[in-house]
C-alpha positions as CSV (number, residue, x, y, z in Angstrom):
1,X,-54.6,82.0,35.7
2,X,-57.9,81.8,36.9
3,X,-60.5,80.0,34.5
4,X,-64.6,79.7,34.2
5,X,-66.2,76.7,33.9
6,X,-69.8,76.4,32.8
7,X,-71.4,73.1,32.5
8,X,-68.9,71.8,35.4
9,X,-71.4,68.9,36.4
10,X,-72.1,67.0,32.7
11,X,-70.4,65.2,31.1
12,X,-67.5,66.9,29.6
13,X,-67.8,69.9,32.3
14,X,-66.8,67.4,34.9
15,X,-63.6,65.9,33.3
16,X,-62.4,69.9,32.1
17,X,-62.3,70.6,36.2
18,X,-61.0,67.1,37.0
19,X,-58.3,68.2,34.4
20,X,-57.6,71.9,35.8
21,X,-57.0,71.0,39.7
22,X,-53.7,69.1,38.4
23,X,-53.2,72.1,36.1
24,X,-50.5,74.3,37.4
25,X,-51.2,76.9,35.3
26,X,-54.4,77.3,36.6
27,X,-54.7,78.9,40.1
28,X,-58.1,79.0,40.4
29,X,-61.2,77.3,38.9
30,X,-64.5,78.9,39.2
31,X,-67.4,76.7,38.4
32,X,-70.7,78.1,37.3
33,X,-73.5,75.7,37.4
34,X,-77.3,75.2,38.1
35,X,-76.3,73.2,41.2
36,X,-73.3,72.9,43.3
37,X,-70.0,71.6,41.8
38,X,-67.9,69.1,43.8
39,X,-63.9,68.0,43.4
40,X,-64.8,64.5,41.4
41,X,-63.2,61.6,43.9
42,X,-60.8,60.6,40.6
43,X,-58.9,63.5,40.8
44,X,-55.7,62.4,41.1
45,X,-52.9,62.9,43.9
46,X,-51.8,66.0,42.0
47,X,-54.9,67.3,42.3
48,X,-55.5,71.1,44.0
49,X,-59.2,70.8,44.8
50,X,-58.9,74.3,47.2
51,X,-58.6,75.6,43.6
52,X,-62.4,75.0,43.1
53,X,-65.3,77.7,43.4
54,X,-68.7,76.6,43.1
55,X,-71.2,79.3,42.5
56,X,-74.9,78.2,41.8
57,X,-77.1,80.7,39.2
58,X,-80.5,80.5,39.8
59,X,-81.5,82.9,36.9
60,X,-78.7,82.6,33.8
61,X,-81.0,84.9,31.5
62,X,-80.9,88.1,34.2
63,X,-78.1,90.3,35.5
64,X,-75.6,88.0,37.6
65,X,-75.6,88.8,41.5
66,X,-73.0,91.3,42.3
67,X,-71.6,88.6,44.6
68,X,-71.2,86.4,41.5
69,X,-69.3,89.4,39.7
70,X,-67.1,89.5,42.4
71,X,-66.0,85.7,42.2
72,X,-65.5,85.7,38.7
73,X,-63.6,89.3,38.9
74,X,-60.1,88.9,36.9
75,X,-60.7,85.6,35.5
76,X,-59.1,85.2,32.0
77,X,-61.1,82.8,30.4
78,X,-63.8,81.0,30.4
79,X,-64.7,77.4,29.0
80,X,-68.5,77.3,27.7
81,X,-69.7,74.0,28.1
82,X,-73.8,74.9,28.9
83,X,-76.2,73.5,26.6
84,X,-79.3,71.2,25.8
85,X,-76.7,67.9,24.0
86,X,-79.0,67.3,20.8
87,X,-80.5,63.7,22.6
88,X,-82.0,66.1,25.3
89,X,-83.2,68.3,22.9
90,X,-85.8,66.0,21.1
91,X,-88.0,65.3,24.4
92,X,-88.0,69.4,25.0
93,X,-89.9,72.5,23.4
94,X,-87.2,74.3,21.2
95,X,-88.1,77.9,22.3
96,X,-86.4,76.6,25.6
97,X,-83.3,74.7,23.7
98,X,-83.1,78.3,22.2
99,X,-82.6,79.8,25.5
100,X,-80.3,77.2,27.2
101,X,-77.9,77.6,24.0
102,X,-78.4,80.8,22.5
103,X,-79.4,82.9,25.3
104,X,-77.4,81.7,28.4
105,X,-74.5,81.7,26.7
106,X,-74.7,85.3,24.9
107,X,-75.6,86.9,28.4
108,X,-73.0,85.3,30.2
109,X,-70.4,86.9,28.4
110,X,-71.8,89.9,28.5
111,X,-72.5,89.4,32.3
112,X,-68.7,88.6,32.4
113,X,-67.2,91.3,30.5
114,X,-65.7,94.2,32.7
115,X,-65.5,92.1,35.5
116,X,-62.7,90.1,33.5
117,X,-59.1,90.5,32.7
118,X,-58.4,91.4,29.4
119,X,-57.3,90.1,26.7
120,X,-60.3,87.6,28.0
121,X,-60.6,84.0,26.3
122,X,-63.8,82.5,25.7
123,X,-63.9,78.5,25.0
124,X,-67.3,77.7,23.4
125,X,-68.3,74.5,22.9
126,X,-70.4,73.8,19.7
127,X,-70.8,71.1,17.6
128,X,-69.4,69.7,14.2
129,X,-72.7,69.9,12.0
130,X,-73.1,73.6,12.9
131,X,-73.7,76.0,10.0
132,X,-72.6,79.6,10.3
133,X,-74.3,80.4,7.0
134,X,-77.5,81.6,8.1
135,X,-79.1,81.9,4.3
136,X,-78.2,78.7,3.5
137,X,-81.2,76.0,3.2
138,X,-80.4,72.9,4.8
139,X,-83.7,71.4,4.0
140,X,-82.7,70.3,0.5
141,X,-79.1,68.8,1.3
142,X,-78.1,65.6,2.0
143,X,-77.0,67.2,5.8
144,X,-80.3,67.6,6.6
145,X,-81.1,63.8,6.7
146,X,-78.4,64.1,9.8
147,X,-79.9,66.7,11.4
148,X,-83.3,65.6,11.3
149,X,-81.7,62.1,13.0
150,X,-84.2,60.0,10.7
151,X,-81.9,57.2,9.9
152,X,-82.0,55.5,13.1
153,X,-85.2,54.4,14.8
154,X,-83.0,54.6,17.8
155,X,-83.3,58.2,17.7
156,X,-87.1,58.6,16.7
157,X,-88.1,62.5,16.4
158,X,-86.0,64.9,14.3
159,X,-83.4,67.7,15.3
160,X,-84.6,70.1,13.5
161,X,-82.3,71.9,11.2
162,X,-82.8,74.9,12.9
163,X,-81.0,73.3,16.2
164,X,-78.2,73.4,14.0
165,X,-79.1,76.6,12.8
166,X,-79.2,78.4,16.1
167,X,-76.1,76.9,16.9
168,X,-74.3,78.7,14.4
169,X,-76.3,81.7,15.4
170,X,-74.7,81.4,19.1
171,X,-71.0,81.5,16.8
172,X,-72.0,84.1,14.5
173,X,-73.5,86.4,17.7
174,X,-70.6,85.8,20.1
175,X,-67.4,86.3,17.1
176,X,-69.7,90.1,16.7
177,X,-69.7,90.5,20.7
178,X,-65.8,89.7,20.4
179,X,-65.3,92.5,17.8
180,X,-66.8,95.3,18.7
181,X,-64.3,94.9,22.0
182,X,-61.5,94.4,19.5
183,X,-58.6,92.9,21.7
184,X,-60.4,92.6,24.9
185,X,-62.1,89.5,23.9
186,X,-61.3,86.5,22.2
187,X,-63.7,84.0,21.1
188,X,-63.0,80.5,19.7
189,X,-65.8,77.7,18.9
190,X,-64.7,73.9,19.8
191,X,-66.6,71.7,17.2
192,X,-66.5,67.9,18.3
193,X,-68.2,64.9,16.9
194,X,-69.0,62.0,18.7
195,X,-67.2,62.3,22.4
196,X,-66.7,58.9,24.1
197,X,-65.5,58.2,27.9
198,X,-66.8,56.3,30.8
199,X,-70.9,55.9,30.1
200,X,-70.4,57.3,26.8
201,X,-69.1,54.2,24.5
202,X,-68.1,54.4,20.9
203,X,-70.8,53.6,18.6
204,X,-69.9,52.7,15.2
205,X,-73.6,52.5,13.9
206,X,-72.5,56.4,13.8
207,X,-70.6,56.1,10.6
208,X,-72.8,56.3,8.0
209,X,-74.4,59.6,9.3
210,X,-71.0,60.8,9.9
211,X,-70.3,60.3,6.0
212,X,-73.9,61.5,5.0
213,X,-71.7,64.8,6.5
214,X,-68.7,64.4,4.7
215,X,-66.8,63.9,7.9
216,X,-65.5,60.4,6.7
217,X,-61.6,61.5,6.3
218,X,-61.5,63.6,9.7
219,X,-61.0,62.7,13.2
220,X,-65.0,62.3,14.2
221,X,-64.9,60.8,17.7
222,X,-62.5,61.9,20.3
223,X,-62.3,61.0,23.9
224,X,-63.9,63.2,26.8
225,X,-60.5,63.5,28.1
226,X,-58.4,64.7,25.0
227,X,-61.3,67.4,24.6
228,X,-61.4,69.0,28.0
229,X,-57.3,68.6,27.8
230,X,-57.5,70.7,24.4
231,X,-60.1,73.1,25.9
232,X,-58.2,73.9,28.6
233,X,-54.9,74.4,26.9
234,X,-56.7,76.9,24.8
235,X,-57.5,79.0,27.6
236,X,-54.1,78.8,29.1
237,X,-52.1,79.4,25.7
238,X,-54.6,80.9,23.8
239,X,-55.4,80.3,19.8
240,X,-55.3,81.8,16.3
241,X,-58.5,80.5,14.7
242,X,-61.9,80.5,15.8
243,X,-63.0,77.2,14.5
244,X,-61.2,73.9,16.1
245,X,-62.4,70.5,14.4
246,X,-62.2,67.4,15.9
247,X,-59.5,66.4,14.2
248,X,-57.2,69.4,15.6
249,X,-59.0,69.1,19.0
250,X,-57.5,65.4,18.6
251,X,-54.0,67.1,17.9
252,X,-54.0,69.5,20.5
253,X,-55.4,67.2,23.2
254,X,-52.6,64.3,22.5
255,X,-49.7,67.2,22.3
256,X,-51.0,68.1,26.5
257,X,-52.4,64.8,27.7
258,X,-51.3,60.9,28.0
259,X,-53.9,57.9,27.6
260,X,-52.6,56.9,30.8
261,X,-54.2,60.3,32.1
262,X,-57.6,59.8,30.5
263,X,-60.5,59.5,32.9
264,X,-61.7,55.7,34.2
């Protein structure tokens, strides 16, 4: 199968493609990013690193390059992993966070629909505070002392709830996209918490705002590796709910991948 991978030089990006070269199932790996995409040294010896495509898009708000339609021509899904990570977010003007999240992502798919295989699987990465509910105020819930990131001074200015917010807009806008191409397109939003790996240690100073959310009896943290693992087994098997949690993104990533197979 041949898979799109957006995002393919952060953090989690990287490990999905480190993942998918050892992937048989995956023939080709196309790897859409704001600079070029190399094969990561740790690859493994089971690694196919002719599998990887890098394209570079210079303008992810306009009408992809015909020559960019052409590489991504019969792919059959596509992991979303582009975004402003909340930390990012508090240094940067929110119209622009809007963009990055919201926007990219909405015209990518539509940039890649009728260039792709169909049924065509669509991987989006989201996060586990996101609220679909767009009526509901957040401002007067216990959630919002989480998403304003006030109990820490170690994360001085606030998320705004609208973050948040737009995420769920970004689900709400993409599950409509899917249906009004009823089979053609299938869209399912990964929702993890905290995401440790190499650079990216556990912090257990977490836990309280984690159980400000409710999230106390549910898988919360997960490792880089068992998320890209789950991601990508979405795309190659597909899924049956568009909502994974961290806990079943836990689940899923263990039933594909062994801890001696987790990035170093």
């Amino acid at each position: 199968m041949k898979l799109i991978v957006t995002g393919a030089t952060g953090f989690v990006g990287a490990e999905i493609v480190r993942l998918a070269l050892s992937n048989k199932a995956i023939t080709s790996i196309i790897a859409l990013a704001r600079k070029p995409v190399e094969a990561p040294d740790n690859a493994g010896p089971d690694a196919d690193t002719a599998k990887l495509h890098s394209i570079v898009i210079e303008d992810w708000m306009a009408e992809y390059p015909q020559s960019v339609k052409e590489q991504i021509k019969g792919a059959d899904a596509c992991i979303w992993n582009l975004a402003i990570t909340p930390t990012k977010s508090m240094n940067m003007d929110f119209s622009e966070v809007t963009k990055v999240c919201h926007g990219y992502t909405l015209n990518g798919i539509r940039n890649m629909t009728g260039v792709v295989n169909e049924p065509f699987r669509f991987i989006y990465t989201s996060g586990i505070a996101v609220e679909r509910d767009q009526s509901k105020n957040i401002h007067t819930q216990p959630l919002a002392e989480y998403r304003h990131m006030r109990v820490y001074g170690s994360l001085p200015r606030a998320i705004q709830s609208t973050d948040v917010l737009d995420q769920g807009r970004t689900e709400n806008d993409l599950l409509e996209f899917a249906q009004h191409h009823e089979t053609g397109i299938e869209v399912v939003s990964t929702r993890p918490g905290g995401i440790e790996g190499p650079g990216h240690p556990f912090k257990p100073e977490m836990g309280p705002i984690w159980k400000g959310l409710g999230l106390e009896d549910i898988h919360v943290w997960l490792h880089v590796s068992q998320l890209a693992a789950a991601m990508i087994e979405l795309s190659v098997n597909g899924f049956t709910k568009d909502i994974l949690w961290p806990k079943e993104l836990v689940e899923l990533g263990n039933r594909v991948i062994s801890k001696e197979d987790y990035v170093s």
